[in-house]
C-alpha positions in Angstrom: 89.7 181.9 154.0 88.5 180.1 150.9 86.2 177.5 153.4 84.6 180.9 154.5 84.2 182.6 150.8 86.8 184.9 151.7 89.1 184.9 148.2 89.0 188.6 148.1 90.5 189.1 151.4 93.4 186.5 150.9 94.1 188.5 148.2 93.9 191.5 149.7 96.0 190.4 152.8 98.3 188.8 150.7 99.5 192.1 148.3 99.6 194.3 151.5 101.7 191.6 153.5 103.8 191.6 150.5 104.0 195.7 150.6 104.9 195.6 154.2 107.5 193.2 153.9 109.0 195.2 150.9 109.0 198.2 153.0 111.7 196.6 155.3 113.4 195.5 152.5 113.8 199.2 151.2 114.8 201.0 154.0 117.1 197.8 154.6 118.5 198.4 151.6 118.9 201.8 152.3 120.9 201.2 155.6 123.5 198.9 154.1 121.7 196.0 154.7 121.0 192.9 152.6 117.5 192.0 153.2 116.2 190.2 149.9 114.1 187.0 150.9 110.2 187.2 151.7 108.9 184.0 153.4 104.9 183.5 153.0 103.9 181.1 155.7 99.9 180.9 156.7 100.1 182.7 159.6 102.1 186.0 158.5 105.6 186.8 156.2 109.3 187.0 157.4 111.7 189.1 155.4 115.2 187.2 155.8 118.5 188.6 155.2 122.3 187.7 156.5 123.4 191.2 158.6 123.6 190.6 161.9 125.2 194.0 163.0 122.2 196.0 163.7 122.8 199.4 165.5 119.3 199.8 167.5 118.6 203.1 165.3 118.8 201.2 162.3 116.5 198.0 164.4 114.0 201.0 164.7 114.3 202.3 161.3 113.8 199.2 159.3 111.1 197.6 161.6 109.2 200.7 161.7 109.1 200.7 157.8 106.9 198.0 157.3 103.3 199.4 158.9 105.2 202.7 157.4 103.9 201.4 154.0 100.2 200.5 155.4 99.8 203.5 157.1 100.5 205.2 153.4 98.6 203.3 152.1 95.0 203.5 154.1 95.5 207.4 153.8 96.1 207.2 150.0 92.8 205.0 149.9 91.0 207.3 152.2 91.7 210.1 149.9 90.9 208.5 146.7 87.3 208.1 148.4 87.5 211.3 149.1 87.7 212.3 145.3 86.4 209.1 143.5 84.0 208.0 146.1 82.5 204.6 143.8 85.9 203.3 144.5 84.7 203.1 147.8 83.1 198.9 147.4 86.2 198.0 145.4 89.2 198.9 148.3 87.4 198.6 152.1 88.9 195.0 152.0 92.1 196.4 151.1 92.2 199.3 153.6 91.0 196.4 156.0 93.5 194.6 155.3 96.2 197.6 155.7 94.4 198.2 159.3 94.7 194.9 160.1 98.4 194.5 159.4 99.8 197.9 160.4 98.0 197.3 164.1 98.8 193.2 164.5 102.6 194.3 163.7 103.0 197.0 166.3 101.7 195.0 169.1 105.0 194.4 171.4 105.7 191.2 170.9 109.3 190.1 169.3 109.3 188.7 166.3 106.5 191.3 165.6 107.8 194.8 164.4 106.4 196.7 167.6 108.4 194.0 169.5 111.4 195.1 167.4 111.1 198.7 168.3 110.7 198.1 171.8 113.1 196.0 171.9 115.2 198.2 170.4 114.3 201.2 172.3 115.3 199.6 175.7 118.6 198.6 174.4 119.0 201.9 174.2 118.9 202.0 178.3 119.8 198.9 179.5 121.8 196.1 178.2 120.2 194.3 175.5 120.1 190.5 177.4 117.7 192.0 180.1 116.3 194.0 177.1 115.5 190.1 175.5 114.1 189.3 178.6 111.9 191.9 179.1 110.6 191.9 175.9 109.6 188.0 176.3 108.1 188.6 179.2 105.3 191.0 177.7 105.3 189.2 175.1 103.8 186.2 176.5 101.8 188.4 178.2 99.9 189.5 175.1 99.8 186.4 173.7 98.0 184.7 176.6 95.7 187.3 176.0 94.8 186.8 172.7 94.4 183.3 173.4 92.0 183.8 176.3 90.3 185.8 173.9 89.9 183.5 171.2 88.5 180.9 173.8 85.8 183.3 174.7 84.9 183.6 171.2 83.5 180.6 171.4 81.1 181.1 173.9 79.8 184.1 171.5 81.0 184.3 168.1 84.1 182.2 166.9 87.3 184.7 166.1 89.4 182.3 164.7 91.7 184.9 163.5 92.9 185.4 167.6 93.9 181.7 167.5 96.2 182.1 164.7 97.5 185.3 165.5 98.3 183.8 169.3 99.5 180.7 167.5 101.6 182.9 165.3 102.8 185.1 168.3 103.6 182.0 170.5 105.4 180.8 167.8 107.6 183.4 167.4 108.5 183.6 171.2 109.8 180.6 170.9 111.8 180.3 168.1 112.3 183.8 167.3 115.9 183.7 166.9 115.3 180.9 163.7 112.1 183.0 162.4 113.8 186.8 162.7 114.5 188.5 159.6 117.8 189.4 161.3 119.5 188.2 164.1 119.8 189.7 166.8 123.3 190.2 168.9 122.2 187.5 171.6 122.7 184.5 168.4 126.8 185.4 167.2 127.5 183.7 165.0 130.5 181.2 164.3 133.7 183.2 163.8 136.3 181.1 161.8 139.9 180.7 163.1 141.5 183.8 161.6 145.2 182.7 159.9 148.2 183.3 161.6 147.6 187.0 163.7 144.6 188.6 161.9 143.9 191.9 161.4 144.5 194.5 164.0 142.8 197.7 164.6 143.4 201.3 166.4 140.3 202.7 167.9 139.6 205.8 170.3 138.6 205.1 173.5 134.9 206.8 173.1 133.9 204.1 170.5 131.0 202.3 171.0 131.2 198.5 171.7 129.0 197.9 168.8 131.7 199.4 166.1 134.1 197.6 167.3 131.7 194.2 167.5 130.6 195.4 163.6 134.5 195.3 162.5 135.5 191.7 164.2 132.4 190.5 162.3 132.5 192.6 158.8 136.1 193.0 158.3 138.0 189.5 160.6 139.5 191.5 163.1 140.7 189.7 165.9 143.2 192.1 168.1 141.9 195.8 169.1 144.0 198.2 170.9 142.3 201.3 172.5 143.6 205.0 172.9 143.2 205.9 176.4 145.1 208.8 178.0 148.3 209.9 177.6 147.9 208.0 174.3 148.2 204.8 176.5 147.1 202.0 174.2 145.3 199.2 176.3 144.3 195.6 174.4 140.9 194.4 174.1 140.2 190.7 172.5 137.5 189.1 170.1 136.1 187.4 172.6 136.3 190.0 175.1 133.8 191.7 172.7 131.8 189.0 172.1 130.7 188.6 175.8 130.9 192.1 176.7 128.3 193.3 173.9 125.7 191.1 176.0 126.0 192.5 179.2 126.4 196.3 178.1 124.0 199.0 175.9 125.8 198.6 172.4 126.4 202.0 172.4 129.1 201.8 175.9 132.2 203.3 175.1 135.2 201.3 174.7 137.4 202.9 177.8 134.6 201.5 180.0 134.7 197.9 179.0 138.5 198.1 179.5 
């Protein structure tokens, strides 16, 4: 940006990144989540955290909050011209910037936030590893796309910014589990051996897999017994979880995983 006299907008693109990010963070926050770090790289931000028990309505919530906060903020702009209309030359490059963000992020590509949601939104429907696949699949869709487009551009005028967004994309399809500012329930992590039995747990049969996932990871437990009928009590392992929660919505009740 600086090799094309473009300061202002760096700076510009730079304090609404920043916003957006801070906008997951909030709502994060909000949730119960811990979501404190803000990675600036040159081709976008990552907000990182160490939660890995998203319910998808909390995926949507929190990815939905960063273009949230440029959406606000182009209509707050918009209306200041509105009253003050000389502030007009100081903020285009700044409600730019806000456009620019809020509709590169919704695109449907994972690690972008529109990516998230969709992802999110067909977990909801079908179990999240064909979810992943999906999702990757229009992703590199999009991204072959872009860079077709910036290809183009240089038979007419150069777009650099579609190579580095399709850079930034491809990118993230392929190491989006390492560049996520969460991870996702496809990367478990490493439970440690739990001393002598561990904890063990009561639930009722209409739980969803994912509370029972979220308490093996938040609170060690390593036995679960469900309350079927007749008050039967069935067993259902860690591990039994752990594979089941890739195959199944989160939100399938315990009584049919048994």
């Amino acid at each position: 940006m600086l090799i094309y006299g473009k300061f202002s907008v760096f700076l510009c693109s730079l304090f609404c990144v920043v916003l957006h990010e801070m906008g997951h963070s909030l709502v994060g926050k909000k949730l119960g989540y811990k979501l404190n770090i803000i990675t600036l790289m040159p081709y976008g931000a990552m907000l990182s955290g160490n939660n890995s028990t998203f319910s998808k309505d909390d995926e949507i919530k929190i990815a939905i909050a960063g273009p949230l906060v440029n959406a606000i903020l182009i209509i707050m702009c918009v209306a200041i011209w509105w009253i003050f209309p000389t502030v007009y030359n100081f903020t285009t490059e700044f409600v730019m910037c806000n456009i620019y963000t809020l509709c590169f992020n919704l695109l449907p590509v994972y690690p972008l936030d529109g990516g998230r949601i969709f992802f999110a939104l067909l977990s909801k429907k079908i179990p999240r590893r064909k979810a992943h696949k999906i999702v990757k699949i229009v992703g590199y869709i999009i991204t072959t796309i872009f860079f077709v487009l910036f290809f183009v551009s240089f038979f007419y005028k150069l777009n650099y910014m579609l190579g580095i967004n399709a850079l930034f994309m491809l990118i993230g399809l392929i190491d989006d589990d390492k560049g996520a500012y969460y991870e996702k329930l496809t990367t478990f992590e490493k439970f440690q051996p739990i001393a002598n039995v561990g904890k063990i747990i009561k639930l009722d049969k209409s739980t969803p897999i994912f509370v029972a996932y979220k308490k093996i990871v938040e609170e060690k437990v390593s036995k679960i017994f469900v309350q079927c009928k007749d008050n039967e009590l069935k067993q259902i392992s860690k591990n039994q979880i752990q594979t089941k929660i890739l195959d199944v919505p989160i939100d399938t009740a315990l009584e049919n995983i048994i």
